[in-house]
N, C-alpha and C positions, 0 to 999 in steps of 0.2 A: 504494500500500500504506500502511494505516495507522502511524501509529510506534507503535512497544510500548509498550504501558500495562502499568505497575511497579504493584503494590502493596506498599506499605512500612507500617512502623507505627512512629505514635513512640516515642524510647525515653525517654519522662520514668520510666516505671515497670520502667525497667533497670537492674536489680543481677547482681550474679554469688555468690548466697546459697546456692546448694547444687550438687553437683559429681552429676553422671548422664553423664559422658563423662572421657574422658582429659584431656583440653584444659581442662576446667576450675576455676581459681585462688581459691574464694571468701576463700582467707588473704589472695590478693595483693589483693583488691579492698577488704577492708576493713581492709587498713592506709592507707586515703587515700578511703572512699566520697564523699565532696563533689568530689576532683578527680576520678577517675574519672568522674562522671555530667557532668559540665562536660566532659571529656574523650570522652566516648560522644555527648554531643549536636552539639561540633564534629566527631564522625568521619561522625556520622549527616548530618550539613549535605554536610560535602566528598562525601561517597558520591552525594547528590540530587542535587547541581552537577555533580558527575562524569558519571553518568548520563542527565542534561536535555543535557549535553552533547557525548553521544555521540547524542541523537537520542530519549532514551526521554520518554514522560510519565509524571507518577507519581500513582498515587491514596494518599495519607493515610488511614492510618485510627489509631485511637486504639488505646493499650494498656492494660492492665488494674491495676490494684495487686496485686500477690504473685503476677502472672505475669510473672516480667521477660522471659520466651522467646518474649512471644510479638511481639517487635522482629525473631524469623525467620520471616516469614510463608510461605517457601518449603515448609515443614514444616505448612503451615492446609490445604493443598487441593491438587487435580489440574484445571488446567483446561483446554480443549481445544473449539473451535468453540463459545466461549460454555456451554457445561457442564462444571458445577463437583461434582468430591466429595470432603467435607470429611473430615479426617485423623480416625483414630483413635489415641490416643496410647499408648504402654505404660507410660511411667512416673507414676505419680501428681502429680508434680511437673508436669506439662503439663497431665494431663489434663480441667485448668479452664478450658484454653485452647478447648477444643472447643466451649462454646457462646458464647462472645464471637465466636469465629470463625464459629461457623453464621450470626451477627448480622447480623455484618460482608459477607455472599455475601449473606443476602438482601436486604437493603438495595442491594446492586452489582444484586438481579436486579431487584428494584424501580424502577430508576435505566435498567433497560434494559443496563448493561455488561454482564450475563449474562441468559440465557434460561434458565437450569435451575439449582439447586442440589441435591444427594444426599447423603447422610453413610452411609459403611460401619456394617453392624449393628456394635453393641457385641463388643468383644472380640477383632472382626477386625481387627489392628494394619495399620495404612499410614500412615507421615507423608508424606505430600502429595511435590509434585517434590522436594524431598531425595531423595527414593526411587525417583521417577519423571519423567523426564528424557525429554523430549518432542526427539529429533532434526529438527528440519525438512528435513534434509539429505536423509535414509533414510525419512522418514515413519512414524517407528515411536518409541515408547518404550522407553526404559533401567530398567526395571527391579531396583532394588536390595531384597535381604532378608537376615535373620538379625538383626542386632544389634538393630533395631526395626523394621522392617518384616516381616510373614510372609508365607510362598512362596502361602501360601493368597490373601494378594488382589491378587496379579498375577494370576489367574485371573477377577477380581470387576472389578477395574479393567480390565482387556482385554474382558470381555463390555459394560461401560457405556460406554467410547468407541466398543467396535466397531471395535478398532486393538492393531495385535502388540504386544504387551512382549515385549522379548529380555530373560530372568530373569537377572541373573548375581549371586552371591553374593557376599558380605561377607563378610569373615573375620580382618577386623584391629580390635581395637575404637574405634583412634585414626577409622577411616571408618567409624564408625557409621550414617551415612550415605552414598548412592551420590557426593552431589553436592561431599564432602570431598575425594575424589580420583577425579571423573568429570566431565569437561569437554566435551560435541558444542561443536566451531568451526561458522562460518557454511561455512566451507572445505572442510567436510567431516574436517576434521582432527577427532582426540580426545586429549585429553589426558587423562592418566591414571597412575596412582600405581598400577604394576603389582602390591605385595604386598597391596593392598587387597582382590584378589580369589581366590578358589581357581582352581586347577588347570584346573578343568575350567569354568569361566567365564573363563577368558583364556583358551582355547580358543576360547569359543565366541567372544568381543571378536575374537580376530584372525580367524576363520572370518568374519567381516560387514564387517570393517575393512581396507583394505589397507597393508602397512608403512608405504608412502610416507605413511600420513593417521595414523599413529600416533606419536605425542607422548610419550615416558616420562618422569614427572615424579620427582624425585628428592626424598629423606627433606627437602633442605633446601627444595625447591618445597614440600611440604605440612608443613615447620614455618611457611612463612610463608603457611601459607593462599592459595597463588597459584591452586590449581585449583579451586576456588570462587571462582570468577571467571562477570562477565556478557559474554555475547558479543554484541555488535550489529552487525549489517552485519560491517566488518574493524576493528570498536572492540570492547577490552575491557577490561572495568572491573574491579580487581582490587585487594585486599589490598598493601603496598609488596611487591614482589616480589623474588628472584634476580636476578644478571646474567645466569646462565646461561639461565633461562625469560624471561628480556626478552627475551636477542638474539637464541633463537630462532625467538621469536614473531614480533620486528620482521621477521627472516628471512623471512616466512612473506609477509609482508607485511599484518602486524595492524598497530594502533596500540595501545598499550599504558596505560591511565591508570591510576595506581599513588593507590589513597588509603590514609590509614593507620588503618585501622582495629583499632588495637590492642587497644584496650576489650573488641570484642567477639569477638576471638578469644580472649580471658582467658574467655570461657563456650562456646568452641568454634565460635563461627561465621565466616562473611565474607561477600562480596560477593553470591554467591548465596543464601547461607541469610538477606541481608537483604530479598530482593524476590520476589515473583512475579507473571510475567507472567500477563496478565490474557486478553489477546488474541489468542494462539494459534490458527491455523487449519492443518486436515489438507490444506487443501487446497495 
């Protein structure tokens, strides 16, 4: 089996300029912008070491100037058996990111890492695996919507893989994204930040999930951004974490690699929202 191929993006052109989620600080960032960006590019180094280290390779791709978001590539595309479909964004402040990013895929198809690239019609919001979380475990995707994704293209996205999304909604605006407090283990465990979702989407989580494989993360797991975390094999790469979500994991029998990526949880993200895998197969 191939090792997982990351795509990351540098973050020379990371600031934390304008706030479109809970989590993000643009007062805190610019009472110190020079350490900050000195501080983001050694978080961006330990995260690639961290990563190269658990087994993944990673493809570099460049970022943009006055897009500092687009250093979460997890939120550019859905990929899946070498076809790729590129994010529609909802808030204006991204949505420049969408043709660097279309750039960026075809060049990957160009290169041969991908066979296909697609971009959702305008207006039909989907930020890429933030939203859609590919279980290899279950064979099926995770499907998140409401805060930026719409229910309408889990229906668009499930006809172009040709593969289930389980829909389950959003309903806290700190998980504006699924992959904020939605974690598939290699284990088949999930981890998961239970007020993240309504009523009748932890319904449907525990109807597909059995207890024993359910993980409930707590307010102080998703202050420190732990469930946005990478899973490889029984390695996962994560945000400085909990003792309480360490020892569970350890328990579990993970291995646990804690970097500190504080920078860029200061604009809302972490370990998953910095990569996305490239090489994913259904089979």
């Amino acid at each position: 089996m191939p090792a997982p191929l990351l795509l990351t993006v540098d973050p020379a052109h990371f600031d934390v300029s304008y706030a479109i989620n809970p989590w993000m600080q643009p007062g805190e960032w610019a009472r110190d912008p020079h350490g900050m960006r000195r501080a983001a590019r050694r978080s961006f180094e330990d995260l690639c070491a961290a990563l190269q280290g658990a087994g993944c390779d990673l493809e570099v791709a460049p970022g943009a100037p006055g897009l500092p978001d687009m250093v979460f590539p997890a939120n550019a595309a859905v990929v899946l058996d070498g076809r790729a479909i590129v994010a529609r964004f909802r808030h204006p402040q991204r949505q420049g990111e969408e043709a660097h990013f279309l750039a960026i895929f075809e060049d990957l198809r160009e290169r041969g890492i991908l066979t296909e690239v697609a971009q959702l019609a305008a207006g039909c919001f989907q930020e890429g695996a933030g939203d859609c979380i590919w279980d290899p475990v279950r064979g099926h995707f995770w499907g998140g919507y409401g805060p930026r994704s719409s229910r309408e293209a889990i229906d668009v996205m499930a006809a172009f893989f040709g593969r289930e999304i389980v829909p389950l909604e959003l309903v806290s605006d700190r998980c504006y994204h699924l992959d904020v407090g939605f974690c598939p283990l290699s284990g088949g465990e999930i981890l998961y930040f239970p007020p993240a979702l309504s009523a009748d989407s932890l319904r449907t989580l525990h109807e597909h999930v059995a207890p024993e494989l359910r993980i409930e993360a707590s307010e102080d797991d998703l202050r420190h951004f732990s469930v946005n975390a990478v899973c490889v094999g029984r390695n996962i790469v994560m945000n400085r974490t909990t003792d309480h979500l360490r020892t569970e994991l350890t328990r579990r029998g993970y291995t646990v690699s804690e970097v500190d990526l504080a920078p860029f949880v200061l604009s809302g993200g972490g370990a998953f929202c910095m990569t996305l895998r490239l090489n994913w197969t259904a089979a």
